[in-house]
C-alpha positions in Angstrom: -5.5 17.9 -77.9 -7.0 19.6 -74.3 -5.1 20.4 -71.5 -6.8 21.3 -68.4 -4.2 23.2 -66.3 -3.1 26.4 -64.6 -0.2 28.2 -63.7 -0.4 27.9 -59.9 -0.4 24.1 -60.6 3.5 23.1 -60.6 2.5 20.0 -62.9 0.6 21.5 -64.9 4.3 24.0 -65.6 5.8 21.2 -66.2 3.6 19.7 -69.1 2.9 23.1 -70.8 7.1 23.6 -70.9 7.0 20.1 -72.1 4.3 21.2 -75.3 6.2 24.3 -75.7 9.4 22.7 -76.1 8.2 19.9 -78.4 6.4 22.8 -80.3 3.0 20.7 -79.8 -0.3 22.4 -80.6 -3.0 22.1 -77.9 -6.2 23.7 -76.9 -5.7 25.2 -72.8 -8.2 25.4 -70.4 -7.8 27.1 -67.2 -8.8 25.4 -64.1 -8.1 28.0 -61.1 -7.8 25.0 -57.7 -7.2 28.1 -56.0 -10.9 29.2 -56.2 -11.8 25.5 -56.7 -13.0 25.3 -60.2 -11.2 21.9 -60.3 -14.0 21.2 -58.0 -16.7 21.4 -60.4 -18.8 18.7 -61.6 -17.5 18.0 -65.2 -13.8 18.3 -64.0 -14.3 15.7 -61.2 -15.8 13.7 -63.0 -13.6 13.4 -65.4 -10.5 13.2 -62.8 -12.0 12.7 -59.2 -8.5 13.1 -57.8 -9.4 17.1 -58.8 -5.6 17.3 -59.9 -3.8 19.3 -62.6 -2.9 19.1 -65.4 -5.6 16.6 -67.3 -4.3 15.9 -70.6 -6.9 14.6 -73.7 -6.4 13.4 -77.2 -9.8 12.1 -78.1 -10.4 9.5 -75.9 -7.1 9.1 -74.3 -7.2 11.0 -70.8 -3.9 11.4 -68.7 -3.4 12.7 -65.4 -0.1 11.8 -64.3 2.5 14.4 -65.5 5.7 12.1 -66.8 3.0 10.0 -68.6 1.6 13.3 -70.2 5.3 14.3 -71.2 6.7 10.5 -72.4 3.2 10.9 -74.6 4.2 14.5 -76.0 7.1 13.2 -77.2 6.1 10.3 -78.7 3.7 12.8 -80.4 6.4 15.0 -81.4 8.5 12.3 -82.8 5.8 11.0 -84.9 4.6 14.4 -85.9 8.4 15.4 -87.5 9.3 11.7 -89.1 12.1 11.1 -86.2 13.8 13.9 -87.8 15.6 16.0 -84.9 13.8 14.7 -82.3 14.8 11.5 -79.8 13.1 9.3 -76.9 14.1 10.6 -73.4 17.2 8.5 -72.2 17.3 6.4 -69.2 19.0 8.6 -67.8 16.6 11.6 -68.3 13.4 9.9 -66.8 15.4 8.7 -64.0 15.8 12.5 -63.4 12.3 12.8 -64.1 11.3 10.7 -61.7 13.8 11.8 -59.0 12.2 15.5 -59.0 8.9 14.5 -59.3 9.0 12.4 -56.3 9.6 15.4 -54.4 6.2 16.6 -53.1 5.8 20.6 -52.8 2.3 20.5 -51.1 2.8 20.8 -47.6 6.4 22.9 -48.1 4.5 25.1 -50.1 1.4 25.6 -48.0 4.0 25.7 -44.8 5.5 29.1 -46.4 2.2 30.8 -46.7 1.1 32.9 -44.2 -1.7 31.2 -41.8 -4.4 34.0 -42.1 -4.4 34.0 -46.0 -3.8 30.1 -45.9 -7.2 29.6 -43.5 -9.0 31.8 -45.8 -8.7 29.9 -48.3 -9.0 26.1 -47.0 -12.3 27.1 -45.6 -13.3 28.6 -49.1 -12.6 25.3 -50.7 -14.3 23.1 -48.3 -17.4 25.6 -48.6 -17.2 25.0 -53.0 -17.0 21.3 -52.2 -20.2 21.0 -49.9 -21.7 23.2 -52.5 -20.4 20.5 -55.1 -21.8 17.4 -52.9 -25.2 19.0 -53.0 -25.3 19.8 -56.5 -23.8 16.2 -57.9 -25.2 13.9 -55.1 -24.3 11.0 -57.8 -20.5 12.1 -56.7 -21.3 12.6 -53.0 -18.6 10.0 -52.1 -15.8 11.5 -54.0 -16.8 14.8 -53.0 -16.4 13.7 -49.3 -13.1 12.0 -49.9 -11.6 15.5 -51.0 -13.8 17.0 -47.9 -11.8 15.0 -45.5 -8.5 15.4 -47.4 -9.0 18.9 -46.7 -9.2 18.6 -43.1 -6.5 16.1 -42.9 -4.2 18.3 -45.1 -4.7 21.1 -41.9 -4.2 18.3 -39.1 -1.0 17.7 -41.0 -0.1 21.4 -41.5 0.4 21.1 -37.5 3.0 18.5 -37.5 5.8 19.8 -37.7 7.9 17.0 -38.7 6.1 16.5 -42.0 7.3 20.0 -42.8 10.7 18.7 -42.1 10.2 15.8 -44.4 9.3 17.7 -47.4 12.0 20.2 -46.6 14.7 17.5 -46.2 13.9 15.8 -48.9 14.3 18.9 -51.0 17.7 20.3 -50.1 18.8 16.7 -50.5 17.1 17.0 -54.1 19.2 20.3 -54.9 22.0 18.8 -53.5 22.1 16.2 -55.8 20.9 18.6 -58.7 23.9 21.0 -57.6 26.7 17.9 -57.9 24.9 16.9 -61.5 25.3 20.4 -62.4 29.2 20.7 -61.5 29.4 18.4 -65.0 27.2 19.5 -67.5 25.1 22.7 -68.0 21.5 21.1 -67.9 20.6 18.5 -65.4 21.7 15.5 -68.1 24.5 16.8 -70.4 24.7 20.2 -72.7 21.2 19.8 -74.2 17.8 20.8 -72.5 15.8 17.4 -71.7 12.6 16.7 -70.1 14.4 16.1 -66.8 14.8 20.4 -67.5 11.5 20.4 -67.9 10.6 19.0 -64.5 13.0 20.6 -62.6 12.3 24.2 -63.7 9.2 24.4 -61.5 10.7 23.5 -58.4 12.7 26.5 -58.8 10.2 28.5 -60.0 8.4 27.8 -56.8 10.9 28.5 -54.5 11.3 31.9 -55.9 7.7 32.6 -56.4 7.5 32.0 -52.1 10.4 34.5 -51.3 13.0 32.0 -51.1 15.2 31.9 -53.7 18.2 33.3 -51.5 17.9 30.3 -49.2 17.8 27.6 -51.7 19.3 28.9 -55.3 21.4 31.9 -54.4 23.7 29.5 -52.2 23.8 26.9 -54.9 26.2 28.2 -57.4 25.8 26.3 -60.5 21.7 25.7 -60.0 22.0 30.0 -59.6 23.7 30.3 -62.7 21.3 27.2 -64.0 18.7 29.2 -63.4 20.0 32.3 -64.9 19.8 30.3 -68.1 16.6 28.5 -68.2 15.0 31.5 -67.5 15.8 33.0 -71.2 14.3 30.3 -72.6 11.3 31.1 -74.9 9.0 28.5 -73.1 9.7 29.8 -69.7 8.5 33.1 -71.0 5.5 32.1 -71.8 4.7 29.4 -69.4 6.1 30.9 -65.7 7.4 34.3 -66.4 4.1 35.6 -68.3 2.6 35.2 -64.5 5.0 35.1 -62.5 8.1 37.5 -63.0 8.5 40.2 -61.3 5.6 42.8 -61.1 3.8 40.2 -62.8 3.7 37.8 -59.3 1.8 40.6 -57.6 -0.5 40.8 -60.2 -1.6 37.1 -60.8 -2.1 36.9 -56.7 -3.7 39.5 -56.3 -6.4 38.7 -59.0 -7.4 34.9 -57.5 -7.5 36.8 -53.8 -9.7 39.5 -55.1 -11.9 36.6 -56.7 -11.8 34.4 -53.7 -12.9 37.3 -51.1 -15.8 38.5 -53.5 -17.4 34.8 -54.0 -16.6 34.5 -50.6 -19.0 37.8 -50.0 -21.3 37.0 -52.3 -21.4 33.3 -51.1 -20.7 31.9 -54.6 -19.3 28.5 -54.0 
């Protein structure tokens, strides 16, 4: 089994926690959309959406990242003879579903300073015409993600979409807050998959400066958070590159890469 992933990619956190978690052996590729390797010819063609993760067993390719997870468990539960190991409830990919239909691109890309933000929209739009030339077999797809780009920054302006994604998630950690007044994980006293979805949001939050705003004033997801954070997979998958001194390092390396392609003209 391949993944194709990286740890800027909040789906692609939420799969690797999944494998971790499931104890799931897999083979991981890094694919840095920040520098736009997800750009390149073999990834795109193999998911012209240019999305992480990308999830392969043989011939079976996945993109979408409850599908990936529903399929690691089934994995998991064949792999251990249904010994310790259940289906997701109803209940769980209901959760699932509810966090995932939150969308963190434009909140995220809102919270970024403009100057560092530019940089590195016109970076990607420079590796994709350098894509289109090289792969004029996938010029159309190529031009599809060219004009994404350029809509993604008309958006950017609007300042109601920011207020979208923003509503919609307080009203998410609203909901998560109540659920967590009950139980200590998002469905009961047992880590689920919905756990594994929801720990990246947070993650996020905290990795843009604002955990004070949105966890520290929600008692039970603080103290939620508190807890997931011990766990082994979270180690390994978020707080390996993200956690405290950590942070500074990981951004610093894919700016450092970005302003000396950029130099060198390497798109």
């Amino acid at each position: 089994m391949q993944l194709y992933h990286h740890p800027y990619s909040m789906d692609s956190q939420k799969v690797r926690l999944a494998l971790e978690e499931k104890g799931i052996d897999y083979t991981s590729f890094h694919v840095n959309p920040a520098v736009g390797k997800n750009m390149d010819s073999f990834f795109f063609r193999m998911n012209p959406s240019a999305k992480l993760p990308v999830f392969k067993n043989g011939s079976h390719v996945i993109f979408d990242a409850i599908e990936i997870i529903l399929y690691i468990e089934r994995i998991a539960v064949v792999s251990v003879g249904n010994h310790g190991i259940a289906f997701s409830s109803e209940e769980v990919i209901e959760w699932m579903r509810k966090v995932q239909e939150w969308n963190p691109k434009y909140f995220t890309l809102s919270h970024i300073p403009n100057k560092y933000r530019l940089f590195a929209s016109k970076f990607i739009r420079k590796v994709v015409i350098a894509r289109m030339a090289e792969s004029p077999g996938l010029a159309s797809a190529y031009h599809s993600k060219l004009r994404e780009a350029y809509e993604t920054e008309e958006k950017l302006k609007n300042p109601d979409v920011q207020k979208r994604s923003k509503d919609h998630l307080v009203q998410l950690l609203d909901e998560v807050e109540t659920k967590l007044n009950e139980t200590t994980y998002l469905v009961g006293d047992e880590f689920t998959m919905a756990d594994v979805m929801l720990i990246p949001v947070l993650a996020r939050l905290v990795l843009l400066n604002l955990e004070d705003e949105y966890i520290n004033c929600r008692p039970n997801i603080a103290e939620y958070w508190s807890l997931v954070q011990k766990r082994p997979s979270y180690k390994k998958v978020i707080g390996k590159y993200f956690n405290g001194w950590r942070k500074r390092k990981t951004l610093m390396k894919t700016w450092c890469i970005l302003h000396i392609r950029n130099w060198l003209k390497r798109y």
